[in-house]
C-alpha positions in Angstrom: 61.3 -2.9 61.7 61.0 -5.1 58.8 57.3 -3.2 57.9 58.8 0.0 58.0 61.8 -1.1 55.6 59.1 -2.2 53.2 57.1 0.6 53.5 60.1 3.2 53.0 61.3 0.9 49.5 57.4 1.1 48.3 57.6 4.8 48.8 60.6 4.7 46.5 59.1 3.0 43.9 56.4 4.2 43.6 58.0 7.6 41.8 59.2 5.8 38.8 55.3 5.7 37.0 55.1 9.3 38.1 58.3 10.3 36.4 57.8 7.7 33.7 54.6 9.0 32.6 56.1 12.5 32.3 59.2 11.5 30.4 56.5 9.6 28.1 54.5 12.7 27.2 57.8 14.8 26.7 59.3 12.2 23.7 55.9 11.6 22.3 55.5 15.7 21.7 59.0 15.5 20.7 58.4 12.8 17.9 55.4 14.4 16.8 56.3 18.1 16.3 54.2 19.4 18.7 54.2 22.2 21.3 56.3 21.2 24.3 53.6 21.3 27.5 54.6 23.4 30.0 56.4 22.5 33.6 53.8 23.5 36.7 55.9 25.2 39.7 53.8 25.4 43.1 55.3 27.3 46.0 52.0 27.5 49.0 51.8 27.9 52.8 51.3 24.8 54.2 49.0 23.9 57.6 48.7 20.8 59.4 45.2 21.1 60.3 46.3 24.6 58.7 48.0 26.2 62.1 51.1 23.9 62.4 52.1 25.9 59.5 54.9 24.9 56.5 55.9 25.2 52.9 55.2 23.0 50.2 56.7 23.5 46.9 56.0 21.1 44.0 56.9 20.6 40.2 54.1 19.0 37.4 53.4 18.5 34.1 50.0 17.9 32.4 50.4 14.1 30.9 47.1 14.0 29.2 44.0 15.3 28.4 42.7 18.8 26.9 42.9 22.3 28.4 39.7 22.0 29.7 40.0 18.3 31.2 44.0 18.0 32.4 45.6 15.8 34.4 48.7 16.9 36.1 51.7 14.6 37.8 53.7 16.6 40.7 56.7 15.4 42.9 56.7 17.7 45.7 58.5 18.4 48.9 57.3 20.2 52.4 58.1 20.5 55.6 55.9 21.8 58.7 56.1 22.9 62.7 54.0 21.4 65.3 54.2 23.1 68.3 55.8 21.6 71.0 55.8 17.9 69.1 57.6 17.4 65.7 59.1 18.7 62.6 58.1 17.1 59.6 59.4 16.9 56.2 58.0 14.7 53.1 58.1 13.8 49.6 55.5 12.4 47.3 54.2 12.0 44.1 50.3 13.1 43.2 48.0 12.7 40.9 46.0 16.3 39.9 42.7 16.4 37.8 42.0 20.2 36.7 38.4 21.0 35.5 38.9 24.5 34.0 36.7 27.5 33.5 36.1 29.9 30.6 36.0 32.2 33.6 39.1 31.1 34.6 37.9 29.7 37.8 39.3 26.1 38.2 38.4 23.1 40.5 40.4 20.2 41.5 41.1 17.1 43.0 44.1 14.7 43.7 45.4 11.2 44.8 49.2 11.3 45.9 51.5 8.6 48.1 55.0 9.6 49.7 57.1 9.3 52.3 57.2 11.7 55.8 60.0 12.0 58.1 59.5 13.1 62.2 61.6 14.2 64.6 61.1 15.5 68.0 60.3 19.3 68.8 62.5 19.4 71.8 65.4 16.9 73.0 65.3 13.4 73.1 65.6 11.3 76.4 67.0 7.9 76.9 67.1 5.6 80.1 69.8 3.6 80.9 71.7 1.7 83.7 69.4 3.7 86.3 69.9 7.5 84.5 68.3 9.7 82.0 70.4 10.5 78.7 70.4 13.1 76.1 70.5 11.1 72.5 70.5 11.9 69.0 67.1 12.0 67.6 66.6 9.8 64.3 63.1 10.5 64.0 60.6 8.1 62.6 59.9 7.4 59.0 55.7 6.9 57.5 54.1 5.7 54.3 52.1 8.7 53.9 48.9 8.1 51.3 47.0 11.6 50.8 43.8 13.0 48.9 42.9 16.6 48.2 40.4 18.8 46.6 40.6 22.6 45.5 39.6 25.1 43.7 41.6 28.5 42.8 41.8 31.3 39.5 44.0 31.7 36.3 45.5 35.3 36.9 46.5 35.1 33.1 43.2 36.3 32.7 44.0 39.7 34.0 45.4 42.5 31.9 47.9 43.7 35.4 49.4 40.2 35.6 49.5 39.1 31.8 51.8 36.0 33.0 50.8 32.2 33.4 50.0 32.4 36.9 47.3 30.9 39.2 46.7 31.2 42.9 44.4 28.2 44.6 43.0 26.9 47.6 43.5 23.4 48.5 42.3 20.8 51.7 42.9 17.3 52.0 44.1 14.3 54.5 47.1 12.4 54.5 47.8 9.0 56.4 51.0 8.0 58.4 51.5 4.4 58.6 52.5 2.9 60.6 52.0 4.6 63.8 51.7 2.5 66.9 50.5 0.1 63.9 48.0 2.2 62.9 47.1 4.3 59.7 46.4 7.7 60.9 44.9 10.4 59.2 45.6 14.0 59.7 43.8 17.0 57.8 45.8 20.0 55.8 45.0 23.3 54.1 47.2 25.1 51.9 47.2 28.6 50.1 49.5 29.0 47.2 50.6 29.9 43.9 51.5 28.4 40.3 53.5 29.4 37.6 53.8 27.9 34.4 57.2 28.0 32.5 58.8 26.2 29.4 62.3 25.2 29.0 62.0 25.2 25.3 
């Protein structure tokens, strides 16, 4: 118990760089005049080894580099079905690295670490005192470290769309620690889109 109550504060922390780093690049264009960068929203199906399927939906903000080179920090939230075993929800915070295209083709790739909840697809039994119970299902809480790569196109680039938009392909692995005191690894896919807006 006390590892997982470590764990679940780390995963807390661990948002404040994230948010930090965005706030950072906000005053800084602020103080200098220039041109506020736009806020990333991400809505994409989600898969768990792609057919325990899910929504993701994330916002980021490029906090350096050039429009060729960027680096983008998300917070984003998900959830996904597996069949017969669990629902699953998580947060976390990622890292994104954006090589862009004069074709507007784009590749990626990305670090994140969050936090994923489980609960049981189906009820929850309990023994006791010599019979079986129905009880409320807590589920279990994970550290949940990730990595991902990707690749996707600018739609801006098309005179029918004419709006910041991009769709992408992205696979990865995320861990779940601890389970059974292990760090498990499980494999995703996701199919999405991005649009890029500006509050001022």
């Amino acid at each position: 118990m006390g590892n997982k109550i470590c764990i679940n504060i780390l995963a807390c922390i661990m948002f404040v760089p994230f948010l930090a780093n965005i706030a950072h690049a906000d005053s800084s264009e602020n103080a200098n005049g220039g041109t506020s960068k736009p806020y990333l929203f991400e809505l994409s199906y989600y898969g768990e080894t792609f057919f325990h399927p899910g929504l993701r939906f994330s916002v980021g903000r490029q906090v350096f580099g050039s429009a060729r080179h960027a680096f983008v920090a998300s917070l984003a939230t998900a959830y996904y079905f597996h069949f017969q075993n669990s629902h699953n929800y998580f947060i976390d915070a990622g890292l994104d690295y954006y090589w862009n295209f004069d074709s507007g083709m784009f590749l990626n790739l990305g670090i994140s670490q969050g936090y994923i909840h489980t609960f049981a697809a189906g009820d929850v039994l309990e023994y006791r005192s010599g019979a079986v119970y129905e009880t409320f299902d807590f589920g279990y809480g994970y550290y949940k470290p990730g990595a991902n790569f990707g690749f996707g196109y600018d739609l801006s680039r098309l005179e029918s769309v004419g709006k910041p938009m991009r769709v992408y392909f992205k696979a990865g692995a995320f861990g779940q620690y601890p389970l059974n005191q292990l760090l498990i690894y499980n494999i995703f896919a996701e199919v999405g889109v991005s649009y890029a807006y500006s509050f001022r």
